[in-house]
Each structure stands twice: as structure tokens, then as C-alpha cells.
N, C-alpha and C positions, 0 to 999 in steps of 0.2 A: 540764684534762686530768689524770688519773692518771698520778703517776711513775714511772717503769719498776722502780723496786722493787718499787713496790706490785702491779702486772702478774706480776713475777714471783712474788711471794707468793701471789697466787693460782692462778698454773700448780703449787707446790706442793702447797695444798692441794688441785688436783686431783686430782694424783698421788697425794697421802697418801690421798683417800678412794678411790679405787679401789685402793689397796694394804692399805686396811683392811678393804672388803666384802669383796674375793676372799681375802685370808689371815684374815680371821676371830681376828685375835690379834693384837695391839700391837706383841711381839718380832718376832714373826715378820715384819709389817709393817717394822720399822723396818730392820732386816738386810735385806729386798730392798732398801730403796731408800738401804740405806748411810747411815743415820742411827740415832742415839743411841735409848734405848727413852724417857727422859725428854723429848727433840726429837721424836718421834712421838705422845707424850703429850698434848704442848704445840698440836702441830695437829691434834687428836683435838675438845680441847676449845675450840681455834677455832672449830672445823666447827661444832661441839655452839652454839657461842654463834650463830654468823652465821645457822644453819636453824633453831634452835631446838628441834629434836629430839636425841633421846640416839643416834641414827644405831647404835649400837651396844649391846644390851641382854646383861644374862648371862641363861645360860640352862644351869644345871647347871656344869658346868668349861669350857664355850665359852660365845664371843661371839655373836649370831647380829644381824646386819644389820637394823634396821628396813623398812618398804615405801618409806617413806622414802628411806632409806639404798640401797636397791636403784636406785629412780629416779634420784638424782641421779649414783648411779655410773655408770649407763648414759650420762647426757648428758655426762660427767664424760669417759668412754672415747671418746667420738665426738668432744668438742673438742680432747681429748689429739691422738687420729690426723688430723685435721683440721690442726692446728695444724704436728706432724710432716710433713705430708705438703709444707705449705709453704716450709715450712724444709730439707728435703731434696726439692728436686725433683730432683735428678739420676737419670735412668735407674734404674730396675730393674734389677738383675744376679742370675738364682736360684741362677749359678752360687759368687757368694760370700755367699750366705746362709746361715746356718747355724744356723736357726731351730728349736724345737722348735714341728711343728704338731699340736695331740689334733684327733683324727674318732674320732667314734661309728659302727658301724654291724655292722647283722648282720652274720652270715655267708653272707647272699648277696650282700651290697654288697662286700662285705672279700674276698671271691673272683673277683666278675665286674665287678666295676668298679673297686672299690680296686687292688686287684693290677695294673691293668693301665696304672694310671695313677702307681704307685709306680715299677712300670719305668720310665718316663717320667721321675721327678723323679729317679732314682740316675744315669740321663747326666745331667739337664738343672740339677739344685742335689745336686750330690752330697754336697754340707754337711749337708743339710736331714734332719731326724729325724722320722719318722711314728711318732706313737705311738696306737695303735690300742685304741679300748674298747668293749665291748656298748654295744649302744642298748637304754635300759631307760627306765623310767617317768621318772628324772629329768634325762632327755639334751637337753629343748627347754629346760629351764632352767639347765642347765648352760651353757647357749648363751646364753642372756642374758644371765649372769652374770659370763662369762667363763672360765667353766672349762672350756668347748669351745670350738673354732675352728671345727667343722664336723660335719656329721651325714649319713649317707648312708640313708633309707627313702622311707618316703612320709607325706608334709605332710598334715597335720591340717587341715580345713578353717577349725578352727575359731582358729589361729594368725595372731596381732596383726602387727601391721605391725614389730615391733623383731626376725621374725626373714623373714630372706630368703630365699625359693625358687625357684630355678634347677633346672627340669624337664631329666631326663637319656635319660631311656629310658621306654617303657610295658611292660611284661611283660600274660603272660596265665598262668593257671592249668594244668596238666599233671597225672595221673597217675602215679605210681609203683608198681611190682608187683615182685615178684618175678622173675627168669627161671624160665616152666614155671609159673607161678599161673593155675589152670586157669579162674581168667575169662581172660586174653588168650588161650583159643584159641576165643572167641567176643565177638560183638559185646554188650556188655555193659549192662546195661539199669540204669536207675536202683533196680530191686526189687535187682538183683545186688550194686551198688555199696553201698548200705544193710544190706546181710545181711552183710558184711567187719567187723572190725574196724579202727578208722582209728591211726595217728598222726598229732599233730596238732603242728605246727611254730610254740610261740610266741615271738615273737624281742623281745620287750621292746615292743614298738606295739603288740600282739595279735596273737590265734591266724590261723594262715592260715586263713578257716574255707573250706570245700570244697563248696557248695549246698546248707547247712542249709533255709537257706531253701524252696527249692526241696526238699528233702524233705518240709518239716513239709506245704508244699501237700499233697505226695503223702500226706498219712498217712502219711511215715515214717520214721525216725531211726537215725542209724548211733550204733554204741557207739565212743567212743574209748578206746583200749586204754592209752594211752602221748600224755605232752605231754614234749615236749622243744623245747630252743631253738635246735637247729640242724639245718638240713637234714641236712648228711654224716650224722650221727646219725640221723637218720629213715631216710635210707635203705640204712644200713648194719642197722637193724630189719626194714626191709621185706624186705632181699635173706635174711635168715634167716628167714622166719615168712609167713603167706599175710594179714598185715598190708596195707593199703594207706594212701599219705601223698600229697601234693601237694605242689609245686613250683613256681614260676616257671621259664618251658620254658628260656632258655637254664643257668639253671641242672641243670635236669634233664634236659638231654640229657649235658651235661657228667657226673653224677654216674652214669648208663647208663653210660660210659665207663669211669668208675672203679671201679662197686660192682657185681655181680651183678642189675642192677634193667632192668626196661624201660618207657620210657614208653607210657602211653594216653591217648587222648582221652575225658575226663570228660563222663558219658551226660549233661550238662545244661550250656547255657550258660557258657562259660568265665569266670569273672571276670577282669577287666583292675588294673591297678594303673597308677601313674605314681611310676618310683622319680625323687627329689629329691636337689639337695645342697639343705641349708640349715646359713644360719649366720646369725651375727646383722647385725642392717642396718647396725649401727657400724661392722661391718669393710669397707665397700663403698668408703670411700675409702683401703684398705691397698694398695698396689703389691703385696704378696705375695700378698695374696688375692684381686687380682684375675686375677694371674697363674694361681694355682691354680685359679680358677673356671674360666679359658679354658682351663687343661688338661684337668679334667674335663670338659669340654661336647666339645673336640676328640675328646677317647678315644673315650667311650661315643659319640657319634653320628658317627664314621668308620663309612660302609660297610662291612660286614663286619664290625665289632666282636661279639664273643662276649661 
């Protein structure tokens, strides 16, 4: 049997190599976890001897992680919280947590589902800090990585088993016009819809696109005027100009409310969506995040939720 030193020198260098892929620098590494930059050195090049890999390459004036280096961080994080998880099993408490958690997500997730679920965490862990970023191209592997905790859009089909999806809501497509845009004072035909100019809402996944498709059938293609990456924007465009943009409807009844806009029903088959949390599978045995998973799932599917 291996001696508890040795046990513990290897929970180190767990710890060192996930303190090296996610900080990407030696210093910087060795100051999170309260150690010397020459004793961060020192298990740099353990790692490097025990995998055989250089787990860490230059690349210009940074470090960048081999694939390597990426893989055994991840198993590396899962035996860490694992390990944690057994060694503290006392109760969850959100209320004396006082965590920082990043979530990615548009700006329709960060208005009609973040928002309503942050009210919830400011009584229930008033400790806890949300700190909030666009969802863009590199937000699933942020997630891997560890540089997210969480992501609010919709799941890629084509996403691996290290990140986890937790179904929250389905939306459908909506509409947006102007008040007094003289297609809503008729029932509006997909030739109608196509002769508009569009705005088109890309939020970092892709464009909302609005029955391309189903035009090109028809022979025929609307012009887009304007791409922006957030709804309020789009229809803060549309409520000035005979512009037309699309919506997910609880959000776009909400923004009828706020902006000069009204919605309609789109002359072709609505598309559906299914907005997600996801985060990575490592985090599945954290007490905080299973806490948060069950907040989010409670919000967004209470009857009545907006």
C-alpha cells in the first residue's frame, strides 16, 4: 500500500495541474495555490516526467495547455470535487456560500431566466456573486475548461458527454414590427414578410434565422438590413424604421411592453427552440451546483413563469 505522503503528493500535483491549464502561467499558478514560483516549477516538471508530455508549450509570450494537458485536467477536476465532496459531506448551506459563479448567456437567457433566478439566489445565498458574460463561439469550451461554471442557450447536438444538459424551457419564434407598420393592419403573407427589410439577432450560437428556408422554397429571400447581438437592440431598430426582427415570444411580448413594437405571428411555421443550462459533467458531484441546477429548473418551469 502507498503511504499517505505519497497519496498526498499526488492530490498536489492534482491540484498544480489544474492550477496550471486554467492559469496558463507558472506565477500566476503558484500565488493561487499559495506556493513558491520555484515549488510550482518543481511540480510542473514532475507532471512533465510522470505523463511524458510537455503538458505546457510556449506559444508567443503565453503558455497554451497541450490536448494532453487539457484531458487529464479535466479528470484531474472531477477527482479533486469527488474527493472534496467526501471529505465535507456536511449539509449544503447557499446561505454561507460566498462563491463567485461565471454563466454565459445571451440576452435573452440573462433577462427571462437569469434574472429571475438571481432574485432567488440574493434571499437564498446572499454571499454568492453572479458574474455574467456573452455566449460566444468559445463559451462550450470555456466550460470544459473551467472558465465557466455554466451557460444558458441552446445545446448543440453535436456536444460530448463532459458537458451536461439540463432542458429549461422550449420557446417558439414571434414577430416584431413597429406600432402603425402597415403590414399589421393586414394579415400578412409570406410575399409581404420577404419584401421588409429584416434585423437579424446573432447572440454568439448563431443568427435567429426567421424561415429562410422556407423562403428560398418560395423563390424568395428577404434582405437583412442590420445583425446585432441583442434583441432590446433589435427592437429598439424596429420600433424606429418599418424594419422587421424576430423574437423568442416570452421575450417579445416583454419587449411590446417596453419598446414601441408589436408582435405578429410569422406567415410560415414557427420554429421552436429548447433553451438549456449546461455545464460541465465534473461539476455534477458539487453541492453548489447541484443546488443551482435545482434553482434553475424550479424558476423557469413554475407555472406562470415569464
Amino acid at each position: 500500500m502507498r503511504s499517505a505522503n505519497s497519496l498526498r503528493l499526488d492530490t498536489n500535483l492534482l491540484i498544480a495541474l489544474v492550477a496550471l491549464v486554467e492559469e496558463r502561467n507558472v506565477s500566476r499558478a503558484a500565488q493561487r495555490e499559495a506556493l513558491s514560483q520555484p515549488s510550482m516549477s518543481r511540480l510542473l516538471a514532475r507532471l512533465r516526467q510522470i505523463t511524458g508530455d510537455p503538458l505546457l508549450r510556449r506559444a508567443g509570450n503565453a503558455l497554451q495547455p497541450t490536448e494532453r494537458a487539457l484531458e487529464l485536467a479535466e479528470a484531474a477536476r472531477e477527482i479533486i470535487a469527488r474527493t472534496a465532496s467526501l471529505l465535507h459531506a456536511q449539509r449544503y448551506d447557499p446561505a454561507q456560500d460566498a462563491a463567485l459563479v461565471r454563466i454565459a448567456a445571451s440576452d435573452y437567457g440573462e433577462a427571462m431566466i437569469l434574472s429571475r433566478v438571481v432574485a432567488q439566489i440574493s434571499r437564498a445565498a446572499p454571499r454568492m456573486t453572479i458574474q455574467v458574460s456573452n455566449w460566444d463561439a468559445d463559451t462550450i469550451e470555456n466550460l470544459r475548461v473551467g472558465n465557466l461554471d455554466m451557460a444558458l442557450g441552446v445545446a448543440d447536438e453535436s456536444l460530448d458527454r463532459r458537458v451536461t444538459v439540463t432542458p429549461l424551457r422550449r420557446e417558439r419564434l414571434v414577430g416584431l414590427a413597429r406600432i402603425g407598420h402597415p403590414l399589421l393592419k393586414k394579415t400578412m403573407k409570406l410575399a409581404d414578410y420577404a419584401g421588409q427589410g429584416h434585423v437579424v439577432v446573432s447572440t454568439g450560437a448563431g443568427g435567429v434565422v426567421a424561415g429562410d428556408a422556407v423562403l428560398r422554397k418560395h423563390g424568395l429571400e428577404r434582405t437583412i438590413v442590420c445583425r446585432t447581438r441583442h434583441f432590446l437592440g433589435a427592437a429598439r431598430l424596429v420600433s424606429q424604421s418599418n424594419l422587421l426582427t424576430a423574437a423568442p415570444e416570452r421575450l417579445a411580448r416583454w419587449l411590446a411592453g417596453a419598446c414601441e413594437v408589436r408582435t405578429f405571428t410569422l406567415p410560415f411555421p414557427s420554429p421552436e427552440f429548447q433553451y438549456s443550462l449546461l455545464a460541465a459533467t465534473r461539476l455534477d458531484a458539487s453541492p453548489r451546483h447541484r443546488w443551482l441546477t435545482d434553482l434553475f429548473v424550479r424558476t423557469t418551469r413554475t407555472k406562470g413563469a415569464k
